[in-house]
C-alpha positions in Angstrom: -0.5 77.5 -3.3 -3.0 74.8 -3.1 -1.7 72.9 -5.6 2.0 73.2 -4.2 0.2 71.7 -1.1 -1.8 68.8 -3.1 1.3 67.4 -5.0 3.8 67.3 -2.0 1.4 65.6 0.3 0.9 62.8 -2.5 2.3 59.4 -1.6 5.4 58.6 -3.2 4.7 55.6 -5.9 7.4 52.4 -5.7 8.9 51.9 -8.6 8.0 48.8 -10.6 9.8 46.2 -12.1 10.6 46.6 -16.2 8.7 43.5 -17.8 12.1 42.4 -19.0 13.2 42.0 -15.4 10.1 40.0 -14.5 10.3 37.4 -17.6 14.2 37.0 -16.8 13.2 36.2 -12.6 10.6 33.5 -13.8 13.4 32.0 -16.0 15.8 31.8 -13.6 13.4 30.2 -11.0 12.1 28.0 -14.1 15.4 26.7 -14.8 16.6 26.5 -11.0 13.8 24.3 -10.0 14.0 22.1 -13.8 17.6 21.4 -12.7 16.4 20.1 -9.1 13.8 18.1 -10.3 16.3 16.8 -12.8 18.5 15.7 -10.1 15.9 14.2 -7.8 14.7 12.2 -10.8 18.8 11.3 -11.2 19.1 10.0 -8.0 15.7 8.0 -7.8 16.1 6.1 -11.4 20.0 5.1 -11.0 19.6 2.7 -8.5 16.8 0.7 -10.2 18.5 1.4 -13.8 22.3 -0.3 -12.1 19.7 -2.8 -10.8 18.3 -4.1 -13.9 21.9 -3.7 -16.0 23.8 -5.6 -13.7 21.3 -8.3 -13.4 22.3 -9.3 -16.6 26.2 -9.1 -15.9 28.1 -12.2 -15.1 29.9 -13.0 -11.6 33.3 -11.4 -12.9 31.6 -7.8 -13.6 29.0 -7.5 -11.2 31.0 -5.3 -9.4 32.5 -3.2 -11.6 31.7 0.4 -12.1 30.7 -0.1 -15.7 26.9 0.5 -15.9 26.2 -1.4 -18.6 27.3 -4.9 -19.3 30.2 -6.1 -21.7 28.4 -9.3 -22.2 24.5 -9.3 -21.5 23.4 -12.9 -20.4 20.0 -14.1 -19.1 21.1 -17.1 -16.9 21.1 -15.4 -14.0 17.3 -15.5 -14.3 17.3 -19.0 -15.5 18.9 -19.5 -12.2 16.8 -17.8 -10.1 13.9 -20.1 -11.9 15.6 -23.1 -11.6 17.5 -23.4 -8.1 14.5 -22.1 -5.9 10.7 -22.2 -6.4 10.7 -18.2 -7.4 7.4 -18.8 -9.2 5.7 -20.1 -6.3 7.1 -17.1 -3.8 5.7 -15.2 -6.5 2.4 -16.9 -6.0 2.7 -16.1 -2.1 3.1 -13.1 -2.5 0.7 -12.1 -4.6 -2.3 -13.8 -3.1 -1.1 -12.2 0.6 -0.8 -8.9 -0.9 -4.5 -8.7 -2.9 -6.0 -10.8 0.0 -4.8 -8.1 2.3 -5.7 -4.9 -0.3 -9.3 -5.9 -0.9 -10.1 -7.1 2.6 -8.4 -4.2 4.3 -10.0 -1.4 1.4 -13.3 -2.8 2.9 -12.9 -3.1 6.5 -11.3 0.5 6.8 -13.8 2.0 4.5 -16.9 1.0 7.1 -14.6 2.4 10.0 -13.5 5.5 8.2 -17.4 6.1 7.3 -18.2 5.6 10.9 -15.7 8.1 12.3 -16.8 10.6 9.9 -19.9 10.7 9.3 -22.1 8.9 12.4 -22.4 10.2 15.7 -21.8 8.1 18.9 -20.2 8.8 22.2 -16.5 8.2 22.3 -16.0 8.4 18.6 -13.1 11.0 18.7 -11.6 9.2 21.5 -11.9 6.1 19.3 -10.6 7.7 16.6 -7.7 9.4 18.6 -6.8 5.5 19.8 -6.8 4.6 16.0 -4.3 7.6 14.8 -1.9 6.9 17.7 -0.8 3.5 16.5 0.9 5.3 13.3 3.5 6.4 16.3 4.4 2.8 17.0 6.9 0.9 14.7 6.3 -2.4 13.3 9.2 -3.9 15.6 8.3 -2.7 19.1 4.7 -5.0 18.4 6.8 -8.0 16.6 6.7 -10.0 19.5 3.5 -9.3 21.0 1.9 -9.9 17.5 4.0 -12.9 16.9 2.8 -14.6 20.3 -1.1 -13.7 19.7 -0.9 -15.6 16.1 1.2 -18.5 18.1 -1.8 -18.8 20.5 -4.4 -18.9 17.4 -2.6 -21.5 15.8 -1.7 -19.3 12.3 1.9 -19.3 12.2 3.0 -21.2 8.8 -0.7 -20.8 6.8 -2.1 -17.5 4.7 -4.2 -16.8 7.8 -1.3 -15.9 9.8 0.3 -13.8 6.9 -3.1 -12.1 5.7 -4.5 -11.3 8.9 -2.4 -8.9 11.2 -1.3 -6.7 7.7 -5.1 -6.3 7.3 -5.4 -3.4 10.4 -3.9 0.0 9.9 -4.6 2.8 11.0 -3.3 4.8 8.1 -5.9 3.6 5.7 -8.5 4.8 8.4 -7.3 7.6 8.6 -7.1 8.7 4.5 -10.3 7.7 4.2 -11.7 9.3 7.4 -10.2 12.9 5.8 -11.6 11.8 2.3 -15.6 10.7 3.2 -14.9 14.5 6.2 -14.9 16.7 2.7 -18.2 14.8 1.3 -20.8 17.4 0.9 -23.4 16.6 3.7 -26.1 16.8 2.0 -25.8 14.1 -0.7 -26.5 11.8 2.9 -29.4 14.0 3.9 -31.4 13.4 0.6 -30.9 9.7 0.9 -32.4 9.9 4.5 -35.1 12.0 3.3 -35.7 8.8 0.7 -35.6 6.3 3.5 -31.9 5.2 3.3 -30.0 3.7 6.1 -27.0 4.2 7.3 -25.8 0.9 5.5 -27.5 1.6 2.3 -25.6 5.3 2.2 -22.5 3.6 2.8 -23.0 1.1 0.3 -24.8 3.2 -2.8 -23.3 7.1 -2.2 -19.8 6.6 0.2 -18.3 3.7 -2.0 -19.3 4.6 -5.4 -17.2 8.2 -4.6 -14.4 6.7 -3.4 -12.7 4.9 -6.0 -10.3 7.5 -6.4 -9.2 7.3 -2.9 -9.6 3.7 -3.0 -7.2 2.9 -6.2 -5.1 4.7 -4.7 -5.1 2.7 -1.4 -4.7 -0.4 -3.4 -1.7 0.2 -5.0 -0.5 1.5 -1.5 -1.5 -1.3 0.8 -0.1 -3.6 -2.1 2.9 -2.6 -2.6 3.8 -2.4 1.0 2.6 -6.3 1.6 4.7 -7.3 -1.9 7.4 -5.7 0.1 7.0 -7.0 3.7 9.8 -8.7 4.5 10.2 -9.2 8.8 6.4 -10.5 9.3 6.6 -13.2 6.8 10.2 -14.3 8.0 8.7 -14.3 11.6 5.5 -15.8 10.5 6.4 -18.9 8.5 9.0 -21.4 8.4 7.7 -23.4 5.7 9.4 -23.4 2.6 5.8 -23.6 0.4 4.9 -20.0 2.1 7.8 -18.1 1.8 7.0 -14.6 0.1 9.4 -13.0 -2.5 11.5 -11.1 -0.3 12.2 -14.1 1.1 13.2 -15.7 -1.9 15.7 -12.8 -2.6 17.7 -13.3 0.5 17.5 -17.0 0.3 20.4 -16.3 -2.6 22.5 -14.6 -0.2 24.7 -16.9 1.7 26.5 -16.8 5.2 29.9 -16.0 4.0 29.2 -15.3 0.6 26.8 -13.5 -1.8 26.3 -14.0 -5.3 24.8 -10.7 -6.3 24.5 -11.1 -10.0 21.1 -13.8 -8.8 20.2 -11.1 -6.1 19.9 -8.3 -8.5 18.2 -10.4 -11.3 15.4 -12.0 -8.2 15.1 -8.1 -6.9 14.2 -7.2 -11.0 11.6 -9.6 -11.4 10.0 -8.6 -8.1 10.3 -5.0 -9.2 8.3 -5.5 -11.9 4.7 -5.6 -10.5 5.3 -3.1 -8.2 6.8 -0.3 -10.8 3.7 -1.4 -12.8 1.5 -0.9 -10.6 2.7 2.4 -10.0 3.1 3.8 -13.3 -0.5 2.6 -14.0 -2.0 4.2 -11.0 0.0 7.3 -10.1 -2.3 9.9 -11.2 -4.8 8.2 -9.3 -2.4 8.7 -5.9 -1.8 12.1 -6.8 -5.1 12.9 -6.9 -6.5 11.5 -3.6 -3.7 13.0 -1.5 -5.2 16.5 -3.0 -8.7 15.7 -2.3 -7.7 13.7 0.7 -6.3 16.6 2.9 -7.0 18.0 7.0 -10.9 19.6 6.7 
């Protein structure tokens, strides 16, 4: 009778998947998310493949759905070359855009540092001020920013394109999570050695951020080799116009000729998808070390 009593009152066990069942779920989900990614990936590349195919079509088959060209030709380049200074918005742009990534990398790195790791009264408030600007949109400050280089005298030189894309409050922020998840007591032992605050920053802080800071760079460059509405604010001057500048400068009131749009828009592409495909890992990899502590 005991027995009887002992093997009803056991718990009933739930029946478990056959291995088979298991292997043929992960396929499914294996292949589900392969053909998602594959069409992601699809719908990224296209436009910059039909980008660089139809920069070398001619006016008559720009247009057309054709992806690749019936008759290849490199003059639109030689055009692009020839009828505008493209090597010298080129030039612009790339001093504005390293000017603004190694200047910046060092200015937000101190303030970053200091909102992290130092203690001072109103330093979350400060921070709190800092973060809030990432709600504001470059447009709503256009004007004020526009009438505070006026008053400094900047518009039309570097100065006037370099300095207001040097503050942002996103790169404070990255690298205010990144220094948060630094073990503490890597700056204790250089107290305990007679380091200051300056010489922490400068011989333990910046030697372990140059994962977060490559990744930054590439970051902070690529959106000032892309700034367009600042620079045409900012400068009149034909000597400092930037390359986005130089690509609509080939589009006309009534009429564009896309075939010398496409081919400026490939050359300009071509840092820029450099730059990423030589430091994406790097990106990757501060985001993950980078995250809320």
């Amino acid at each position: 009778m005991p027995s009887e009593t002992a093997t009803l009152s056991r718990p009933a066990t739930r029946p478990t998947a056959s291995p088979g069942r298991r292997m043929s779920w992960r396929r499914r989900r294996s292949a589900t998310l392969f053909v998602v990614v594959g069409v992601i990936t699809i719908l990224t590349v296209f436009p910059l493949v039909w980008m660089l195919t139809s920069s070398f079509k001619g006016p008559d088959e720009v247009l057309s759905t054709d992806l690749l060209p019936s008759a290849p030709t490199v003059d639109n380049f030689d055009y692009v070359f020839s009828a505008a200074p493209f090597g010298r918005y080129l030039f612009n742009s790339f001093v504005v855009s390293a000017t603004v990534t190694v200047v910046a990398l060092f200015f937000h790195s101190m303030a970053a540092y200091a909102l992290a790791r130092l203690r001072f009264p109103g330093r979350d408030a400060i921070f709190l001020g800092i973060f809030s600007t990432l709600l504001v949109t470059a447009p709503v400050v256009l004007v004020p920013l526009f009438l505070v280089v006026h008053r400094l005298g900047l518009l039309n030189s570097y100065a006037g394109l370099i300095l207001p894309a040097i503050f942002s409050a996103f790169g404070i922020f990255l690298l205010r999570q990144f220094y948060l998840a630094i073990p503490a007591e890597l700056e204790e032992a250089a107290v305990l050695d007679g380091c200051g605050y300056w010489r922490i920053y400068w011989s333990i802080i910046l030697p372990l951020s140059r994962s977060i800071f490559a990744a930054l760079a590439v970051l902070f460059f690529l959106a000032n080799w892309n700034a367009f509405l600042w620079p045409l604010v900012a400068t009149t001057d034909a000597d400092l116009q930037v390359v986005q500048l130089g690509i609509a400068s080939f589009q006309e009131q009534n009429t564009v000729d896309w075939q010398y749009v496409l081919a400026a828009a490939t050359v300009a592409a071509v840092p820029t998808l450099l730059a990423f495909a030589i430091f994406q890992r790097r990106i990757v990899e501060s985001i993950k070390t980078s995250g809320m502590k």
